[in-house]
N, CA and C atoms of all chains as a GROMACS GRO file, in nm:
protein
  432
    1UNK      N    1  -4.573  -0.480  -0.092
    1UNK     CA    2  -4.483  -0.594  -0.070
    1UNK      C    3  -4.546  -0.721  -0.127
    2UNK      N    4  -4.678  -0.706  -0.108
    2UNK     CA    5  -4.742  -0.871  -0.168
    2UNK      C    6  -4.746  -0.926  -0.289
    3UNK      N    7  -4.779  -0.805  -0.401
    3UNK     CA    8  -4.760  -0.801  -0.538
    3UNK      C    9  -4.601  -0.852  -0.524
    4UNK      N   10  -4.476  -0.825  -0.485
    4UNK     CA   11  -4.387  -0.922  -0.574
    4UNK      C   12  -4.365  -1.061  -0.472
    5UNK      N   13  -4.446  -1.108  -0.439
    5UNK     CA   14  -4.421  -1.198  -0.368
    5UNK      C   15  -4.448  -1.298  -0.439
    6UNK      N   16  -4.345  -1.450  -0.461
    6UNK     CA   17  -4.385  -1.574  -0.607
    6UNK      C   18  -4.342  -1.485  -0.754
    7UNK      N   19  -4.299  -1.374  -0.761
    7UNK     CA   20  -4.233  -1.322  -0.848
    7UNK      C   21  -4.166  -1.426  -0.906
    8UNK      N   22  -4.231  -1.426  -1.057
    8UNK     CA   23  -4.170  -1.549  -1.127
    8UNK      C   24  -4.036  -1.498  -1.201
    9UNK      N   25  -3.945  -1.635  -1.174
    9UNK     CA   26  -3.796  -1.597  -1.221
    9UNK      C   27  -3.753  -1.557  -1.394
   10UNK      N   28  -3.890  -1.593  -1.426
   10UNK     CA   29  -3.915  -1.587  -1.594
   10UNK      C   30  -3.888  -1.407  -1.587
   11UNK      N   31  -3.979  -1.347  -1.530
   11UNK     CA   32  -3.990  -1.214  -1.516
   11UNK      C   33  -3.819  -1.156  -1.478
   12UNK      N   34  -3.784  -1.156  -1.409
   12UNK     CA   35  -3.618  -1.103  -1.367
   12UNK      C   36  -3.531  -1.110  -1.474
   13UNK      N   37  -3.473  -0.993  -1.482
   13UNK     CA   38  -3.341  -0.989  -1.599
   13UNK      C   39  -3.241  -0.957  -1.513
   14UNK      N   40  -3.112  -0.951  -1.632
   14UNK     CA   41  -3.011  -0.914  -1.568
   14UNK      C   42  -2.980  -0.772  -1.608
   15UNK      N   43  -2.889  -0.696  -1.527
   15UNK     CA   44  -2.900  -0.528  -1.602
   15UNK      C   45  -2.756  -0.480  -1.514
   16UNK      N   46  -2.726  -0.447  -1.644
   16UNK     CA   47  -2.546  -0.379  -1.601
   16UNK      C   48  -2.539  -0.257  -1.607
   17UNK      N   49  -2.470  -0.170  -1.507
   17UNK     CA   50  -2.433  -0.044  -1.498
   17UNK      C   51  -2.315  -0.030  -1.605
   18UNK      N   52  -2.378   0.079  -1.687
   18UNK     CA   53  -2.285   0.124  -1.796
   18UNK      C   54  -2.175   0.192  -1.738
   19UNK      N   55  -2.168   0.254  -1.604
   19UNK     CA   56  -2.043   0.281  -1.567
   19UNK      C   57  -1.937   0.202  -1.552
   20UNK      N   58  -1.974   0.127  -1.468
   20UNK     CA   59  -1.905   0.001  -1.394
   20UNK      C   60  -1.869  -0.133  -1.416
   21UNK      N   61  -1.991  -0.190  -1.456
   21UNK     CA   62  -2.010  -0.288  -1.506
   21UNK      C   63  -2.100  -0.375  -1.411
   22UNK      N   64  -2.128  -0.337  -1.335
   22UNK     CA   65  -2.192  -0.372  -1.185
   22UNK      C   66  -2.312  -0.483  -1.255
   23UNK      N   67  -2.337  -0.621  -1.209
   23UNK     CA   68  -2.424  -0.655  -1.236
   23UNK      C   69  -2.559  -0.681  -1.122
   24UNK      N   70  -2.679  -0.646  -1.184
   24UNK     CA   71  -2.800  -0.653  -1.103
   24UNK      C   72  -2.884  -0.762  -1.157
   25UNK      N   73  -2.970  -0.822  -1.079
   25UNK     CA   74  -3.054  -0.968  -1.094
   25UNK      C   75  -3.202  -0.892  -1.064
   26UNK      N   76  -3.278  -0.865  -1.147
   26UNK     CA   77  -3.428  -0.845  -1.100
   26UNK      C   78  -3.513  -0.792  -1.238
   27UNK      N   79  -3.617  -0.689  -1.130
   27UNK     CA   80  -3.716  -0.642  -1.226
   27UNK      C   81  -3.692  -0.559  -1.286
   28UNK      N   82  -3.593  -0.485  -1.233
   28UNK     CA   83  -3.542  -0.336  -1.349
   28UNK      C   84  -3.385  -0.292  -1.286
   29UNK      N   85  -3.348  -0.243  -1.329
   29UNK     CA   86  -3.204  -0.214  -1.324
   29UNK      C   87  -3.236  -0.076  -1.184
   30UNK      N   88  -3.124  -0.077  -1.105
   30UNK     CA   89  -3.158  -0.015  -0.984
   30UNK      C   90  -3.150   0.149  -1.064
   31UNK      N   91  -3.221   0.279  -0.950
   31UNK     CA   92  -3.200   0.414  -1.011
   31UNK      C   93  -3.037   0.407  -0.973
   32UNK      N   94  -3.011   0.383  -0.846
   32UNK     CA   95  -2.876   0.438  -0.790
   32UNK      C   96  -2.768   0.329  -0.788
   33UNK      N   97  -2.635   0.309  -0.876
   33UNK     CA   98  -2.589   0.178  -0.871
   33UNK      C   99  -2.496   0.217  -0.737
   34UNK      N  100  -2.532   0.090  -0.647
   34UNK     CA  101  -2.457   0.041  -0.528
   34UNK      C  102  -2.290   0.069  -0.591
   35UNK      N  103  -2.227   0.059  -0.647
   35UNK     CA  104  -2.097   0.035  -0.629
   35UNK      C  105  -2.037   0.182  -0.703
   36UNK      N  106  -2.053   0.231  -0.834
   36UNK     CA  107  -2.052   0.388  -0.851
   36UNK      C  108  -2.113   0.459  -0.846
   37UNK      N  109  -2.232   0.490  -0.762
   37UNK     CA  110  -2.297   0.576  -0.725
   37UNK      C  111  -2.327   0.652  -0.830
   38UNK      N  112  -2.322   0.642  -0.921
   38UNK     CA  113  -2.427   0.679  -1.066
   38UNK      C  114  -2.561   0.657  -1.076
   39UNK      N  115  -2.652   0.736  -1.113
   39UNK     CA  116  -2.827   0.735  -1.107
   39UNK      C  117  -2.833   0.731  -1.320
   40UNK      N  118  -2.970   0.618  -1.250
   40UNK     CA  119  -2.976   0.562  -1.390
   40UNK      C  120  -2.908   0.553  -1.499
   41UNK      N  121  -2.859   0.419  -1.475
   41UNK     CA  122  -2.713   0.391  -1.575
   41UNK      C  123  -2.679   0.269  -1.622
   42UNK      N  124  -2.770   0.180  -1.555
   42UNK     CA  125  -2.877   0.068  -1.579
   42UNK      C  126  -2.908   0.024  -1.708
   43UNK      N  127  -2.846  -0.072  -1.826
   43UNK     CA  128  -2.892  -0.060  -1.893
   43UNK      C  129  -2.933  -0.285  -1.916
   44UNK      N  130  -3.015  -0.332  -1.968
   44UNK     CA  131  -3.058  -0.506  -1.948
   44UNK      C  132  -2.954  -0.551  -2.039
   45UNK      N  133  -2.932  -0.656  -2.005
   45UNK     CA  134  -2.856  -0.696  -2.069
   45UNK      C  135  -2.858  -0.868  -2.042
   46UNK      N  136  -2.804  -0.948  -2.118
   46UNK     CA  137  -2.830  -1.127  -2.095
   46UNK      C  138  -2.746  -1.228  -2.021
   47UNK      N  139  -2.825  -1.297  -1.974
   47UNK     CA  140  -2.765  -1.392  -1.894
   47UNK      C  141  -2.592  -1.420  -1.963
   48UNK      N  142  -2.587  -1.423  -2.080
   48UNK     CA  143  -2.407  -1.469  -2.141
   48UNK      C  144  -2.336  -1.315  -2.118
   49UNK      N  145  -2.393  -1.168  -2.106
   49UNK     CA  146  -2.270  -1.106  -2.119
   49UNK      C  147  -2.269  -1.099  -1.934
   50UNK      N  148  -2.410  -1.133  -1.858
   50UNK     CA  149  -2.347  -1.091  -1.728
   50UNK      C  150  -2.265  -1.206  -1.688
   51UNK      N  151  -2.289  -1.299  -1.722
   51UNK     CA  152  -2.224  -1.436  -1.699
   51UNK      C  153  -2.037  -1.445  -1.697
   52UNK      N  154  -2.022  -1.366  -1.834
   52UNK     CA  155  -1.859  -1.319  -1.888
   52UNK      C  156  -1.821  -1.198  -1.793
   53UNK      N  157  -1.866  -1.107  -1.749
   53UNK     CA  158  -1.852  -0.977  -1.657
   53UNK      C  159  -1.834  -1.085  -1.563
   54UNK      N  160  -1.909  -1.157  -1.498
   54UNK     CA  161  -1.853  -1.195  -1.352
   54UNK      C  162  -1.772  -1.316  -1.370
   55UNK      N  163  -1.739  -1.305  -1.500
   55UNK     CA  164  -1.640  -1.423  -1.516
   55UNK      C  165  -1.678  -1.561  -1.504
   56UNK      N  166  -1.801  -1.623  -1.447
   56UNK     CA  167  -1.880  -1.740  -1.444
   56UNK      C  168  -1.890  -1.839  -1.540
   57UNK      N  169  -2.730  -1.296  -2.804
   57UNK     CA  170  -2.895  -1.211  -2.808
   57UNK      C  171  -2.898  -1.164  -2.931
   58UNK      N  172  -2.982  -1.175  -3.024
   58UNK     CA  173  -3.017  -1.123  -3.165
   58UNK      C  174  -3.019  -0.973  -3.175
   59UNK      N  175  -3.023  -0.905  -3.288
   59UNK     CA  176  -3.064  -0.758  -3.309
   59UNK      C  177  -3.142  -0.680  -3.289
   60UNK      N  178  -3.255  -0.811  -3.344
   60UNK     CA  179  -3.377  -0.730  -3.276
   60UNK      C  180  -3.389  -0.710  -3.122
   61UNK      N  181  -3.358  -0.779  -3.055
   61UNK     CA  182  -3.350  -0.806  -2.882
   61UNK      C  183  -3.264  -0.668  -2.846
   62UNK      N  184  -3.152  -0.677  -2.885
   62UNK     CA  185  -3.030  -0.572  -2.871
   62UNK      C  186  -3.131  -0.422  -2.899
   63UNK      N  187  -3.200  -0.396  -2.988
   63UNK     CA  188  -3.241  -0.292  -3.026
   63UNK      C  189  -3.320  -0.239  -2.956
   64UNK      N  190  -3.426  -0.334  -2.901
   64UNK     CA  191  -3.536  -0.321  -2.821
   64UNK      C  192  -3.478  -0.283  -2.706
   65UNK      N  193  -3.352  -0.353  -2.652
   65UNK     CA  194  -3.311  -0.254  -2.492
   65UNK      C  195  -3.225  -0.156  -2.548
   66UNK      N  196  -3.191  -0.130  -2.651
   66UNK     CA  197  -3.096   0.010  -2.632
   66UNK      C  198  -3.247   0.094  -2.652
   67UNK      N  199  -3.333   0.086  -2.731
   67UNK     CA  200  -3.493   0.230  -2.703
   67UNK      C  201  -3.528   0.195  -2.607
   68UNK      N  202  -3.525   0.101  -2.509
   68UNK     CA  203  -3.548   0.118  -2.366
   68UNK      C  204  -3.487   0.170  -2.305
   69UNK      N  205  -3.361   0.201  -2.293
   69UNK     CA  206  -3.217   0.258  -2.243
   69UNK      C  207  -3.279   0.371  -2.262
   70UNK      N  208  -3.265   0.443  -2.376
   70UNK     CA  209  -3.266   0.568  -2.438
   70UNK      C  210  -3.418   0.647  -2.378
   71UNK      N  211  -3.519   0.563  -2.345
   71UNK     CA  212  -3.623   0.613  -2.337
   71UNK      C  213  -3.623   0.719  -2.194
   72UNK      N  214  -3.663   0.826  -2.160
   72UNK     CA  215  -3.695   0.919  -2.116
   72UNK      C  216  -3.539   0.990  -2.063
   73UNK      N  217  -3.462   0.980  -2.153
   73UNK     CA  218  -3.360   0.981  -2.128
   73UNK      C  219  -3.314   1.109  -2.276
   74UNK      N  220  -3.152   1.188  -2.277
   74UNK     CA  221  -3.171   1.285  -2.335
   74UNK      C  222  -3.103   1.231  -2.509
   75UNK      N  223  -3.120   1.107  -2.535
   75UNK     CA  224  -3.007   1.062  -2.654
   75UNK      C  225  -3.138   0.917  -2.707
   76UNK      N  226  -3.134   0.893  -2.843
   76UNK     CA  227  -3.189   0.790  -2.879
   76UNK      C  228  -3.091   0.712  -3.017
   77UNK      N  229  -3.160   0.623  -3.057
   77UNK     CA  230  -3.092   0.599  -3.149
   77UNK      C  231  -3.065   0.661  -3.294
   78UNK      N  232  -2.953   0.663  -3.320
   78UNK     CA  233  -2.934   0.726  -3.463
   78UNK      C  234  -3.066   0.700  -3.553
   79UNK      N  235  -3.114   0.838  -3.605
   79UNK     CA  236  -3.215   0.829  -3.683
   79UNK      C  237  -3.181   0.750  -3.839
   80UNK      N  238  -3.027   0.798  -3.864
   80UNK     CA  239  -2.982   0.740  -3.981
   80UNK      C  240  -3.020   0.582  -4.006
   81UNK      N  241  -3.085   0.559  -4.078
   81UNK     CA  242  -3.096   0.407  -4.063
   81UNK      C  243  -2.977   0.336  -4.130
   82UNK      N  244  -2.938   0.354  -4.213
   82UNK     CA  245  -2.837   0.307  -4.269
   82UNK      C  246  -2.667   0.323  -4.236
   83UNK      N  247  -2.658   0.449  -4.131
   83UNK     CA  248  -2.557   0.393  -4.034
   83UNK      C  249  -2.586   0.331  -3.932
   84UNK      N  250  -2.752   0.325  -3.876
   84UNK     CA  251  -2.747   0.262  -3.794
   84UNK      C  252  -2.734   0.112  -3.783
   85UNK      N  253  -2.721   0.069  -3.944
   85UNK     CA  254  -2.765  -0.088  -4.003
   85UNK      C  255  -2.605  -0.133  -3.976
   86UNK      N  256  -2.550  -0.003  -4.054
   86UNK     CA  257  -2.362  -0.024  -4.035
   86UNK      C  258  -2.356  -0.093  -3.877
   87UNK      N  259  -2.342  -0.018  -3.817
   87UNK     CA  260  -2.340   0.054  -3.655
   87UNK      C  261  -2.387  -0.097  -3.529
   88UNK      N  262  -2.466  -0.155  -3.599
   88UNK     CA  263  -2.525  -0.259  -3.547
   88UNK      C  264  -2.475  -0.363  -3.589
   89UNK      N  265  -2.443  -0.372  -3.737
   89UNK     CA  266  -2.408  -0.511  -3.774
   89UNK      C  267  -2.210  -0.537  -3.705
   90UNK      N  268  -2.164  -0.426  -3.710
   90UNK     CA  269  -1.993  -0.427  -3.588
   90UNK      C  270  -2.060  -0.474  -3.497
   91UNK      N  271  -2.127  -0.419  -3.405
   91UNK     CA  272  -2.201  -0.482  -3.275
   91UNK      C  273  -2.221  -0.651  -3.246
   92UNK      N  274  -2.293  -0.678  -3.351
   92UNK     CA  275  -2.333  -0.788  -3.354
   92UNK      C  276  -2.219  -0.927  -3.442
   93UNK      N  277  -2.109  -0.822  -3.497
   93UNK     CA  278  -2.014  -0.919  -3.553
   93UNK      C  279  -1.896  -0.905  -3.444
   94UNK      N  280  -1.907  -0.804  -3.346
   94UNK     CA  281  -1.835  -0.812  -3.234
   94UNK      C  282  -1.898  -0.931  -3.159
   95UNK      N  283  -1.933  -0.962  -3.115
   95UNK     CA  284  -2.031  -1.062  -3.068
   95UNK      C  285  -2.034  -1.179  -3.092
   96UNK      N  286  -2.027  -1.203  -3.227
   96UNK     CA  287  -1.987  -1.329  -3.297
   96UNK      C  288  -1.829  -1.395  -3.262
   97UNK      N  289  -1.775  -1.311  -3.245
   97UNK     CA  290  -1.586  -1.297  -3.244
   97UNK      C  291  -1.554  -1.336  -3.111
   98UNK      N  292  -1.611  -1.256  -3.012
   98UNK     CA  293  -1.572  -1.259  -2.910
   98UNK      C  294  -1.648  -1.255  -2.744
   99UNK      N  295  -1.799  -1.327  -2.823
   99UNK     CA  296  -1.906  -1.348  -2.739
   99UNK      C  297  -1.947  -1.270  -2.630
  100UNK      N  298  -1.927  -1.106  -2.698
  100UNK     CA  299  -1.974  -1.023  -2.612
  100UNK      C  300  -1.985  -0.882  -2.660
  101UNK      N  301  -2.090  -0.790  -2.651
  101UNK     CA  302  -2.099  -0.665  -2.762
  101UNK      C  303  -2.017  -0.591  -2.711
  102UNK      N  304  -1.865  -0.548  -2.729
  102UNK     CA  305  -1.789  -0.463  -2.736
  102UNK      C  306  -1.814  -0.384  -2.815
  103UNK      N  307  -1.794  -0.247  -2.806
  103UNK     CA  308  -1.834  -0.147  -2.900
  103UNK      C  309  -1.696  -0.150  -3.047
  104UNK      N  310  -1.798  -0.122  -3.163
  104UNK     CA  311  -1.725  -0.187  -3.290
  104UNK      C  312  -1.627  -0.127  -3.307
  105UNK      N  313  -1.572   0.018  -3.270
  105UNK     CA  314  -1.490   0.107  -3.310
  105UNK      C  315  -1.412   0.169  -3.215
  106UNK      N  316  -1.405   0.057  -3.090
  106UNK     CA  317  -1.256   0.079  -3.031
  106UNK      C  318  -1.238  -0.062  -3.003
  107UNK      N  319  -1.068  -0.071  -2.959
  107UNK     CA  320  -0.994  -0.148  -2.945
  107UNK      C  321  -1.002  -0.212  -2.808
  108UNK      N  322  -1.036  -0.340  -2.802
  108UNK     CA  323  -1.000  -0.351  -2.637
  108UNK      C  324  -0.862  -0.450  -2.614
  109UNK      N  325  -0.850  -0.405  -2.491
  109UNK     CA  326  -0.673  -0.471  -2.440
  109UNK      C  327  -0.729  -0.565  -2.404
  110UNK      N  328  -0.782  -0.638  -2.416
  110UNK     CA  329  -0.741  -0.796  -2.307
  110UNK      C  330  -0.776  -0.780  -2.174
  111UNK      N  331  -0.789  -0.672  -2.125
  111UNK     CA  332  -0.807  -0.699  -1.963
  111UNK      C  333  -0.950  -0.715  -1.957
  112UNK      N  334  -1.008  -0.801  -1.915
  112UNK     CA  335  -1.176  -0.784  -1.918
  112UNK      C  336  -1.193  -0.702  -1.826
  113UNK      N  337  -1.155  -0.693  -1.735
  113UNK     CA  338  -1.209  -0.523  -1.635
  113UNK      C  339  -1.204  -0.410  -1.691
  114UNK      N  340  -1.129  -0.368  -1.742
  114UNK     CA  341  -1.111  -0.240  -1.873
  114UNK      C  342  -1.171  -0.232  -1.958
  115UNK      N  343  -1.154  -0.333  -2.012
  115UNK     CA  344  -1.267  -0.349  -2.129
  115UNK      C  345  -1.383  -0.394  -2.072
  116UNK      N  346  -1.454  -0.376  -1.997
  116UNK     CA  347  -1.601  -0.356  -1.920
  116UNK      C  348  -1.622  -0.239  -1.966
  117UNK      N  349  -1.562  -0.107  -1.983
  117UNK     CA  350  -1.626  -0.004  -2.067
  117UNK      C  351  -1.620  -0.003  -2.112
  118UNK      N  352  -1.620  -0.063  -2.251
  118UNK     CA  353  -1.614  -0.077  -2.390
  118UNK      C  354  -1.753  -0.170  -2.444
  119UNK      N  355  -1.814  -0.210  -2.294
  119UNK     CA  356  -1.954  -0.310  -2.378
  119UNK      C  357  -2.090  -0.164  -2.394
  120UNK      N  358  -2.154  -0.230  -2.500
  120UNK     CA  359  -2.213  -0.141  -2.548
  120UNK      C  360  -2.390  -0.171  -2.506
  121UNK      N  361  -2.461  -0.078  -2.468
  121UNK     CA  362  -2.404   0.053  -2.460
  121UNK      C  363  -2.334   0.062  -2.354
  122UNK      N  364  -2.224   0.153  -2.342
  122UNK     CA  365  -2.126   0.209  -2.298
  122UNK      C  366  -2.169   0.350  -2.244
  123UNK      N  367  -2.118   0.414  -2.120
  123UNK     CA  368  -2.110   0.479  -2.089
  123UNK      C  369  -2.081   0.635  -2.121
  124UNK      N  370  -2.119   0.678  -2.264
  124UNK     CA  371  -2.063   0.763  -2.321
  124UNK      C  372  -2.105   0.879  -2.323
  125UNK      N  373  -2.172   0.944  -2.226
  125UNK     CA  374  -2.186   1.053  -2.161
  125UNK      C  375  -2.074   1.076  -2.116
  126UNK      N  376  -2.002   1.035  -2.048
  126UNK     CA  377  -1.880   1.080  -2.023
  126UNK      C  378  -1.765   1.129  -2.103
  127UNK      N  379  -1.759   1.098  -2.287
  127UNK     CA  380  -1.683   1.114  -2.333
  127UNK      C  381  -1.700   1.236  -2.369
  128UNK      N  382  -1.600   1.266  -2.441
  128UNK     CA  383  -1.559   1.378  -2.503
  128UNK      C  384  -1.665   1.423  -2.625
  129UNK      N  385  -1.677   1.322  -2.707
  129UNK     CA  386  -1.742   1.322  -2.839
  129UNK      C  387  -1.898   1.327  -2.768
  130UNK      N  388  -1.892   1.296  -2.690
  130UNK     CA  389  -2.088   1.316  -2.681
  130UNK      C  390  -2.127   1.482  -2.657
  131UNK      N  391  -2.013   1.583  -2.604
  131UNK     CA  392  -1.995   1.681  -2.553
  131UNK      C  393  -2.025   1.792  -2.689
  132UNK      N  394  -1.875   1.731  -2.779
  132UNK     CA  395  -1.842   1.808  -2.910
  132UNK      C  396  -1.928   1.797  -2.987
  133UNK      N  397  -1.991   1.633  -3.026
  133UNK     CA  398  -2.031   1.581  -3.147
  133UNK      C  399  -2.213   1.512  -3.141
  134UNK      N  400  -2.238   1.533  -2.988
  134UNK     CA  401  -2.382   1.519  -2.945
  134UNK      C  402  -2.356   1.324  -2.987
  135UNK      N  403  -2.277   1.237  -2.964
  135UNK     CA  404  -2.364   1.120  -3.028
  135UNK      C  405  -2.204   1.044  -2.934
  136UNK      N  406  -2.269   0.952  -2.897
  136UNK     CA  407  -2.164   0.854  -2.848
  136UNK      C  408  -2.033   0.786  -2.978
  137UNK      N  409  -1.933   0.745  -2.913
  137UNK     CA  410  -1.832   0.699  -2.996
  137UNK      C  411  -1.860   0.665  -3.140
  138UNK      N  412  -1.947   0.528  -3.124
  138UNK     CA  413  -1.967   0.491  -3.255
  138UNK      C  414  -2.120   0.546  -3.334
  139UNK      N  415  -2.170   0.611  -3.263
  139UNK     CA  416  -2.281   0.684  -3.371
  139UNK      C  417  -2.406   0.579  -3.293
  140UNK      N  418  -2.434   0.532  -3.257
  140UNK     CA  419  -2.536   0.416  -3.219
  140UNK      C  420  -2.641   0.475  -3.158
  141UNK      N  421  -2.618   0.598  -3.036
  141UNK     CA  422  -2.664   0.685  -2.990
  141UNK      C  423  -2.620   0.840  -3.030
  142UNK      N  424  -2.743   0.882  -3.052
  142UNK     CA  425  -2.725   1.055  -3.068
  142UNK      C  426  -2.874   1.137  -2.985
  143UNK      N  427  -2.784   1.276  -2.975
  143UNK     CA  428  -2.836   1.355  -2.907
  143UNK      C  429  -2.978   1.377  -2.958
  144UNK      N  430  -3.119   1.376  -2.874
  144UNK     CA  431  -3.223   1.416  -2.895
  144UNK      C  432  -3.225   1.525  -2.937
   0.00000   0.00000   0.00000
């Protein structure tokens, strides 16, 4: 737990489920996406296309 | 995001995984530059060789890479829609 603790925001990407479109905020794209239950499907992707996915 | 950037996460994508990028370099030069002139157009990598409707929820599967294990052509033809990815 201590190692990511002050986890710099430089480090965090964004990473979209190629199923879904599901967007995630961190260090790596999750194995299991929360919303279609698809395992590794995760792929990074940038602040402008997650930005357009959530419509922002 | 530039090409090179784009490239670097699709062999991250691909990595321990059963598909990489087209060895062809010269479709892959094709293959990339739709990508990236999709992008230009419509400020977001839609895959070059289908059509999207307008609905941005729908066309959420159409950003690349795309989900194309699921299709048909990865089944028949070992390589996703537009060739970008092929079968190891």
């Amino acid at each position: 737990m201590e190692k990511y603790v002050g986890v710099k925001m430089v480090e965090k990407k964004f990473w979209r489920c190629t199923v879904c479109g599901d967007i995630h905020y961190g260090l790596a794209g999750p194995k299991l996406c929360p919303t279609c239950q698809q395992e590794n499907v995760y792929v990074e992707t940038d602040e402008e296309e997650a930005r357009e996915i959530m419509g922002i | 995001m530039n090409e090179g950037e784009f490239i670097r996460i699709c062999k991250e994508y691909a990595e321990s995984k059963d598909f990489t990028l087209n060895p062809d370099k010269k479709f892959l030069k094709n293959v990339l530059s739709g990508i990236m002139t999709r992008q230009a157009a419509m400020g977001i990598r839609y895959c070059p060789c289908r059509l999207t409707t307008g609905d941005k929820e729908s066309d959420c599967a159409l950003l690349c890479p795309c989900y194309f294990q699921a299709q048909e052509r990865w089944k028949t033809h070992d390589m996703c829609w537009c060739g970008l990815f092929v079968r190891k």
